[in-house]
C-alpha positions in Angstrom: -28.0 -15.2 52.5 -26.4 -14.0 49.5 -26.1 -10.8 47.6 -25.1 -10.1 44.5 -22.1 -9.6 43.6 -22.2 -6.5 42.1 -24.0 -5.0 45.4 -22.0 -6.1 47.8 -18.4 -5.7 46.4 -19.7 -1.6 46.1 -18.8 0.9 48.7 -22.1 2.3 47.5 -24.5 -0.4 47.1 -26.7 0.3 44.0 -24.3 2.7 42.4 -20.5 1.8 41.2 -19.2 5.6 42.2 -19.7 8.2 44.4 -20.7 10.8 41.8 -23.6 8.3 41.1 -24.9 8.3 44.7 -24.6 11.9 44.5 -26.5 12.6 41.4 -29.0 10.2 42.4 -29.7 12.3 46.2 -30.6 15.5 44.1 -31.1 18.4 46.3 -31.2 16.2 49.5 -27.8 16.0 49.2 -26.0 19.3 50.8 -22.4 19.9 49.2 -21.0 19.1 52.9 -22.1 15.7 52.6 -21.1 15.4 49.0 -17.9 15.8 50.6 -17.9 13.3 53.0 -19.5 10.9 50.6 -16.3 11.3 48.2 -13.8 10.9 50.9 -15.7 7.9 52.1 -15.2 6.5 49.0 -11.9 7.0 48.4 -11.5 5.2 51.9 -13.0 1.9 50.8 -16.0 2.9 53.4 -19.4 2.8 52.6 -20.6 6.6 52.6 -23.7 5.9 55.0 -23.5 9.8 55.7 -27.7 10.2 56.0 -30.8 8.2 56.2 -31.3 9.8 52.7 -27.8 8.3 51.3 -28.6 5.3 53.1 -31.9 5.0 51.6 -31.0 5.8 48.0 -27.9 3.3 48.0 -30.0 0.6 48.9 -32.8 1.5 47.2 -35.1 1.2 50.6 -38.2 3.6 51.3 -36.2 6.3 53.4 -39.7 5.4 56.3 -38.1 1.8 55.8 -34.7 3.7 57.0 -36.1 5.4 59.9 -38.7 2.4 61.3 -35.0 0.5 61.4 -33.3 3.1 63.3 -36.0 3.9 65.4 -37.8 0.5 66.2 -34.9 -1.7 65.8 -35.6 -4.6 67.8 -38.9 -5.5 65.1 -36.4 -6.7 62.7 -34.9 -9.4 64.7 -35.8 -13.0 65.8 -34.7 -14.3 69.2 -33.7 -17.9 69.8 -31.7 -20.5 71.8 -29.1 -22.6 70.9 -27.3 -25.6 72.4 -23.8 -24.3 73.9 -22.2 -26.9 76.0 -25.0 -28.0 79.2 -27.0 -24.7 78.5 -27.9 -22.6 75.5 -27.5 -19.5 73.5 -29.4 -16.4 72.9 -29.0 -15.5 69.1 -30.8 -12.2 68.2 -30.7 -12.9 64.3 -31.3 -9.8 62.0 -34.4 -10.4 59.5 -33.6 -10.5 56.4 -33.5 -6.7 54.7 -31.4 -5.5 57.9 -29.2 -9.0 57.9 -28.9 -8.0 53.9 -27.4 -4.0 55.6 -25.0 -5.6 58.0 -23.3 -8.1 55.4 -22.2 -5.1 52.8 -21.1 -3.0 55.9 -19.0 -6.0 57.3 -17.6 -7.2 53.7 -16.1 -3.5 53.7 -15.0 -3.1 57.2 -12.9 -6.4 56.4 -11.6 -4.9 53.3 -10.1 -1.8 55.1 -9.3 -3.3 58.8 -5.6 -4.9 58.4 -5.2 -7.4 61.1 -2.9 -7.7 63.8 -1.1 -10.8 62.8 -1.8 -13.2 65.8 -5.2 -12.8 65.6 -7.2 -15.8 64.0 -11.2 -15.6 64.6 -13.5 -14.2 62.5 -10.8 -14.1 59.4 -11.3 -15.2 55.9 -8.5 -18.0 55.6 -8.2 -18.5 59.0 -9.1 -21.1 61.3 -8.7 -22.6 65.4 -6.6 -25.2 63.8 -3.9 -22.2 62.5 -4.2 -20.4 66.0 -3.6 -23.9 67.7 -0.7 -24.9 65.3 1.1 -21.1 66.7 1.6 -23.1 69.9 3.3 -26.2 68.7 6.1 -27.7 71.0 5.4 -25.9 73.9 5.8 -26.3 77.4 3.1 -24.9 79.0 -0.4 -23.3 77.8 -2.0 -20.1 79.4 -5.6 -19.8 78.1 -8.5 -16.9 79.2 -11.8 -16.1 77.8 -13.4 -12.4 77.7 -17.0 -13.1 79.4 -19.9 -12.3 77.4 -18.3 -11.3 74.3 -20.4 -9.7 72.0 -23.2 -8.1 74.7 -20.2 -7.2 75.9 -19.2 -4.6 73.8 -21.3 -1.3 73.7 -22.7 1.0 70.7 -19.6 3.1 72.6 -16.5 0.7 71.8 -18.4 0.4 68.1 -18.4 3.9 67.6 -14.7 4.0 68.4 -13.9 1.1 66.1 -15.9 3.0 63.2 -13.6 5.9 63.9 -10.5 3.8 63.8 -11.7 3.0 60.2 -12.4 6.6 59.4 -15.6 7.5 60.0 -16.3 11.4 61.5 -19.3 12.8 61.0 -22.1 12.1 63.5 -24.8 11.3 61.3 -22.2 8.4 60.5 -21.2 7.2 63.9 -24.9 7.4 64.6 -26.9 5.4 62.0 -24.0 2.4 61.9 -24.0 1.8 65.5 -27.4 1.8 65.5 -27.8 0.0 62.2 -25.5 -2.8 64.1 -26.1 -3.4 67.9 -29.1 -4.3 69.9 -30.1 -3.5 73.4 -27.1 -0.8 73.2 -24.2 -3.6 72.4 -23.3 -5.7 69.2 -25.5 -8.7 68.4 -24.8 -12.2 68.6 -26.3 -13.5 64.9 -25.1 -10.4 63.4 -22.6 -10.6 60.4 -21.0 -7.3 61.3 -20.6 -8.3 64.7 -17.6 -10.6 64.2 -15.2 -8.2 62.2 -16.6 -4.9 64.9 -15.4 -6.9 67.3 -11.7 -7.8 65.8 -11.7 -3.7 65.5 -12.9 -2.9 68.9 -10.1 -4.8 70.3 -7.1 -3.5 68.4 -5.6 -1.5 71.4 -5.9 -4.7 73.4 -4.4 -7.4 70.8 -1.3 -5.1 70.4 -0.5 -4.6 74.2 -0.7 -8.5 74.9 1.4 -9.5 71.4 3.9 -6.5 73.2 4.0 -8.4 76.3 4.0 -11.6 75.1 7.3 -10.6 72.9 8.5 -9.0 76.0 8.3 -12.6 77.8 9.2 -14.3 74.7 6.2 -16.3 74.7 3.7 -16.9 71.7 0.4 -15.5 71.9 -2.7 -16.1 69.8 -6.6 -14.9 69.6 -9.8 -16.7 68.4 -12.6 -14.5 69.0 -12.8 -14.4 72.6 -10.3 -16.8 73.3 -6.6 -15.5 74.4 -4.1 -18.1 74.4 -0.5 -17.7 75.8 2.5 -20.2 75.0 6.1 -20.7 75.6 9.2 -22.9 76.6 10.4 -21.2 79.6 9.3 -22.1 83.5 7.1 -19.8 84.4 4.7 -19.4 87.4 1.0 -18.3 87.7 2.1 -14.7 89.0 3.5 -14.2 85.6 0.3 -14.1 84.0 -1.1 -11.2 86.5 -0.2 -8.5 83.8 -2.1 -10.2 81.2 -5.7 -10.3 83.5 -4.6 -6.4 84.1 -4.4 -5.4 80.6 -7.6 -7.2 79.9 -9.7 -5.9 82.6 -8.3 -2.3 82.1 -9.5 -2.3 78.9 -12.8 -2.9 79.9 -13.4 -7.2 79.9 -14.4 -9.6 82.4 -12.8 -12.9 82.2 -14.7 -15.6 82.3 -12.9 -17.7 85.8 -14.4 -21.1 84.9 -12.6 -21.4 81.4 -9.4 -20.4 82.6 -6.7 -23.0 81.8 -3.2 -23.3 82.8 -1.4 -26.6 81.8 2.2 -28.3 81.9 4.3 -30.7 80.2 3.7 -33.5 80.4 0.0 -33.0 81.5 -1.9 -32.6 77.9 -1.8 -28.9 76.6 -4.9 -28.2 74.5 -5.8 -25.1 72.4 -8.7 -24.8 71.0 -9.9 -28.5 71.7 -6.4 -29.7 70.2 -3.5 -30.9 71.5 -0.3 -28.7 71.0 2.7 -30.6 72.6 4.6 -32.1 69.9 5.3 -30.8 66.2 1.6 -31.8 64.9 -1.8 -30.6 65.9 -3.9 -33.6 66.8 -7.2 -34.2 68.3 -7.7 -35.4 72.1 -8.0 -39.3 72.7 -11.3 -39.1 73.5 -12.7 -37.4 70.2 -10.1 -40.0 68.3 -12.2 -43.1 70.1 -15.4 -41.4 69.1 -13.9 -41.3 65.1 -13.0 -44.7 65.3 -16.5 -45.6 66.6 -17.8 -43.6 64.1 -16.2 -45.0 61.4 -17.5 -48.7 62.5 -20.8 -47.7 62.8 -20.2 -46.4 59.1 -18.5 -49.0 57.6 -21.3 -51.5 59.3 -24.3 -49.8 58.2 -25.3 -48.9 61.3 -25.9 -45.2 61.1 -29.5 -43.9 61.0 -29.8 -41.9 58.3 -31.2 -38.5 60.0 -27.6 -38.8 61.8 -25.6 -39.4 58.3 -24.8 -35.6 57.9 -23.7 -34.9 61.7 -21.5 -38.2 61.9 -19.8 -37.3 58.2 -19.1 -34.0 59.8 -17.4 -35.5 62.3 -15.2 -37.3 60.1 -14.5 -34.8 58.0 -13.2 -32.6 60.8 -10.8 -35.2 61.8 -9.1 -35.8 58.0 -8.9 -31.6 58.3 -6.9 -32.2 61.5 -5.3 -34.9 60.2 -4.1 -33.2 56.5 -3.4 -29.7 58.3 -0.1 -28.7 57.4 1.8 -26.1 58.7 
């Protein structure tokens, strides 16, 4: 879905400045919150300070406002989709709340700087850069935070919100709310991927500590942690790392744990890393070549054109990726 321009790109929605927003609230707007609006503003933040401010910026019926609040779960769809030999549940916002969580998480992108090793969720950014931090290694240390986005409570979002600079409750109320599901962020929400990157801020900078501590390189991808280096090492060295992760409130995920050495094939993110090129695994490179025959001789039906060419294309980006 796309807004307009003009919308989203404003910290206030409908209106280009805060005095705007202001004027337009009348008397519902106290001079306490025509405070906090202003200083929301100047942050880059979009001043959701009320239901009324909420309701006038986006020019919503403020009952609109409070049946989202207060009956959340109407305004999504539940589904399943395919995710490796089981499925997915996606709780996808309908459209005038899905409309709500893209303006919040264009801004929250705006003001959240990234810590520099982290990769997912990042305009710019892709598994292919975060596999190419691992380049030449000699061994590959990978874990995956269980249940990522259920995993992270109204709570941890509420924190994240004040990280940005949010302070009042009516703030730290009405966004959390406005944003998670069943009391944790929502898989199929736009705003879910960048509240995420912001929940775990504390956590990102004590493992890129450690890992400069060892001397070792260290990436994220979402919910996927990746360790590198050149020196031996052995698997009690990585006992700090499941510490910091489950003191700051994750389960890992045991199955999808991966250690690998030279010469044994190290893979990040489904590519290989040994060597001074990322590259894809034998096995996908037989199925592009197989691909490319069935192509080239016709043989492709036509309602499997579009998943096939994807294929393809995916392999010239690994192919053409450059450092």
């Amino acid at each position: 879905m796309r807004l307009p321009h003009h919308n989203l790109e404003s910290v206030c929605f409908l209106f280009e400045h805060f005095s705007e927003l202001i004027k337009a609230m009348g008397d519902k707007c106290p001079p306490e919150e025509a405070i906090e609006i202003e200083r929301l503003f100047n942050l880059g933040l979009p001043p959701v300070t009320s239901e009324n401010a909420l309701a006038t910026m986006l020019g919503y019926n403020p009952g609109f406002i409070w049946s989202l609040l207060n009956r959340t779960s109407r305004y999504y769809r539940q589904f399943d989709i395919p995710k490796g030999a089981g499925t997915r549940k996606i709780d996808a916002p309908k459209i005038a709340l899905k409309a709500i969580q893209k303006w919040l998480s264009y801004h929250f992108q705006k003001k959240w700087i990234p810590n520099e090793h982290i990769f997912g969720f990042l305009p710019g950014k892709s598994h292919m850069d975060a596999a190419s931090k691992h380049l030449s290694s000699k061994w590959v240390y990978s874990i995956d935070i269980q249940n990522y986005f259920p995993s992270i409570s109204t709570v941890r979002v509420r924190d994240a919100l004040e990280n940005l600079g949010y302070s009042t409750e009516p703030s730290l109320k009405i966004i959390p709310t406005l944003c998670c599901l069943r009391g944790s962020l929502v898989q199929g929400s736009p705003a879910s991927p960048v509240l995420s990157n912001i929940v775990l801020k504390n956590l990102d900078e004590e493992l890129a500590n450690f890992a400069r501590e060892k001397n070792w390189k260290f990436t994220r991808y979402a919910d996927d942690i990746v360790f590198s280096g050149i020196d031996d090492i052995n698997e009690s060295d990585f006992i700090p790392i499941k510490l910091f992760v489950n003191q700051d409130g994750w389960m890992i995920s045991d199955k999808k744990t991966y250690l690998a050495r030279h010469p044994n094939r190290l893979k990040v993110h489904g590519l290989l890393v040994h060597g001074d090129t990322i590259r894809l695994t034998k096995g996908y490179r037989n199925r592009i070549r197989a691909f490319r025959h069935l192509l080239n001789a016709d043989k492709i039906k036509e309602q499997d054109l579009a998943v096939i060419r994807g294929h393809l294309n995916y392999s010239a980006q690994v192919d053409d990726f450059q450092l």
